[in-house]
N, C-alpha and C positions, 0 to 999 in steps of 0.2 A: 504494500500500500504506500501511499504517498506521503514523504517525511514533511512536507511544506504546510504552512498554516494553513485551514481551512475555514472559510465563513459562510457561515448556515444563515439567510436570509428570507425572512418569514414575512408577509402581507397577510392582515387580519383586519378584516374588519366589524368593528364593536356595532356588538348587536344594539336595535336601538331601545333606549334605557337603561342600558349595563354601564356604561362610562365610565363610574366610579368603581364599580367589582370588576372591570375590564382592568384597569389601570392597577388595580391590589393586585389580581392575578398575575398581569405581566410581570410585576416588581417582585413577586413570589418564584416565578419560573428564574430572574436574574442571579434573585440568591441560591438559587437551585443550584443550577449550571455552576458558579464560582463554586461551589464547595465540589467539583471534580477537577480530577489531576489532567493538566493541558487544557485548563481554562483559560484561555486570555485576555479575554473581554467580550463584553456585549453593550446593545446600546438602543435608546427607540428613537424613532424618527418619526414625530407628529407630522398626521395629513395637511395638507397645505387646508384655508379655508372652504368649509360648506363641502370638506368631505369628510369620511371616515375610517377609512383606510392605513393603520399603523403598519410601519415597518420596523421590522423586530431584527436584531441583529446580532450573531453570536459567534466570537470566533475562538476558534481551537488551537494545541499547536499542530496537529496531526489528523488524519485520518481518522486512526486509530481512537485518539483519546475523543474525535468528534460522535463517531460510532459509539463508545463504552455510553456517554453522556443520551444519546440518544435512543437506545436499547434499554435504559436503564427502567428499572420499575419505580423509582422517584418521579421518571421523567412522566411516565404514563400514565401516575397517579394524577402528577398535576396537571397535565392536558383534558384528563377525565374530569378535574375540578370545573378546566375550563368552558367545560360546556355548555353551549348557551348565550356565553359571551359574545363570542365572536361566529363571523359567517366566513364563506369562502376563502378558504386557508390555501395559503401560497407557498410554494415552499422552493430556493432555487442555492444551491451550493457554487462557492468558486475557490480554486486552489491555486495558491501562489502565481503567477501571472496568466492563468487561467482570467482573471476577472477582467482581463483587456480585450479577451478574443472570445468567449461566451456568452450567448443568445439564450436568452429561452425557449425551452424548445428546438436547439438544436446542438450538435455535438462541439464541441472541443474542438480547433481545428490541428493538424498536426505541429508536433514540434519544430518540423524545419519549416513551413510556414509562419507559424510565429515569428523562428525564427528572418526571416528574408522582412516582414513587415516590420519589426523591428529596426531591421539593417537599413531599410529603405529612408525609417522617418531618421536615423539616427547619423547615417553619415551625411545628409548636404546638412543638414545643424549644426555637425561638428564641425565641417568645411565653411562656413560661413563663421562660425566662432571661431575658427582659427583668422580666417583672412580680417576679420575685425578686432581681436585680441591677442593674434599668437607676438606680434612685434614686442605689444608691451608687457606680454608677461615672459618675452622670451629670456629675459635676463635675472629670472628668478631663479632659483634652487629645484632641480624636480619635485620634489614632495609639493612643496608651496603652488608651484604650476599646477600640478594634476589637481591640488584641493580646491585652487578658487576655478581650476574649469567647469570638476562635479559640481562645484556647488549652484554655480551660474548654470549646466546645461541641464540639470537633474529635473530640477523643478520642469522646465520649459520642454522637457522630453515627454515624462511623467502626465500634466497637463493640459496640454498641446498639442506637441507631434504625433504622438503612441496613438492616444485617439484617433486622431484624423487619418494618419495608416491607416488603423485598423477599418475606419468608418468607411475610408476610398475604398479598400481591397475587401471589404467584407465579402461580395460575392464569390471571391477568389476565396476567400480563407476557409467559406462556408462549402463550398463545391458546386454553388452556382454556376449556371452559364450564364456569362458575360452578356449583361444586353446592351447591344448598341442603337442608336437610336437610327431610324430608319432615316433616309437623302430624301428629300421630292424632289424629284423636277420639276423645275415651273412651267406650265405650259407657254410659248411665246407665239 
């Protein structure tokens, strides 16, 4: 199984007039969860206004310890509490850079795909970071270079590029066929 953190991503929504025993429940499943080994946090995310729709968030360090937490008869008890509460339960997992190239509803795409989308957003970035900062940082010390590159391309990879990769190439990364859009000719 897979050694990378894992986060279990849950959409609930509170049934109408539960709010306040919706809201105990959640905070009950948090401290749930923390009291198992490879817990490493979770977290809610309130629906935006004039909906209802909670997003539940809980991440592992592992597969493994995601699984023990989820199998567990604590866990079952307390989803059995929750009954009632909440309606149409959502549930989608992503594991370590898994959550840049997974859809709902559809598979992982491969590793060396990843990998090439990656490549794609990564090297003109770094090519333009160099031709804009490699002069002035070129008379630094390596370590000091390579730390204010990370630090400047991280965020702007992370944020930015990686998306956009993945968002352009998603039909590729999914195993779509490529649509192109049709030519007309104009009649003259």
């Amino acid at each position: 199984m897979s050694s990378d953190p894992v986060t279990l991503m849950v959409a609930r929504r509170v049934a109408r007039g539960r709010y306040r025993d919706f809201m105990h429940w959640l905070e009950e499943g948090r401290e749930l969860a923390a009291d198992f080994a490879g817990y490493l946090g979770s977290g809610v995310l309130a629906p935006p206004p004039a909906d209802d729709e909670y997003q539940i968030i809980f991440r592992f360090r592992d597969a493994e310890t995601l699984a023990a937490w989820e199998h567990s008869a604590s866990r079952r008890a307390w989803l059995a509490r929750g009954q009632g509460l909440f309606e149409a339960p959502q549930e989608h997992r992503a594991t370590g850079l898994d959550r840049w190239f997974q859809q709902p509803g559809t598979p992982t795409p491969p590793r060396w795909k990843q990998a090439i989308a990656i490549w794609l957003a990564f090297f003109p970035v770094s090519l333009g970071f160099q031709v804009l900062f490699g002069d002035a940082l070129a008379a630094l010390p390596l370590v000091p270079r390579v730390l204010a590159g990370t630090l400047m391309l991280t965020p702007v990879m992370v944020f930015l590029f990686i998306p956009l990769s993945t968002r352009l190439l998603g039909p590729w990364l999914r195993g779509e066929p490529w649509r192109t859009p049709l030519l007309r000719r104009r009649s003259t």
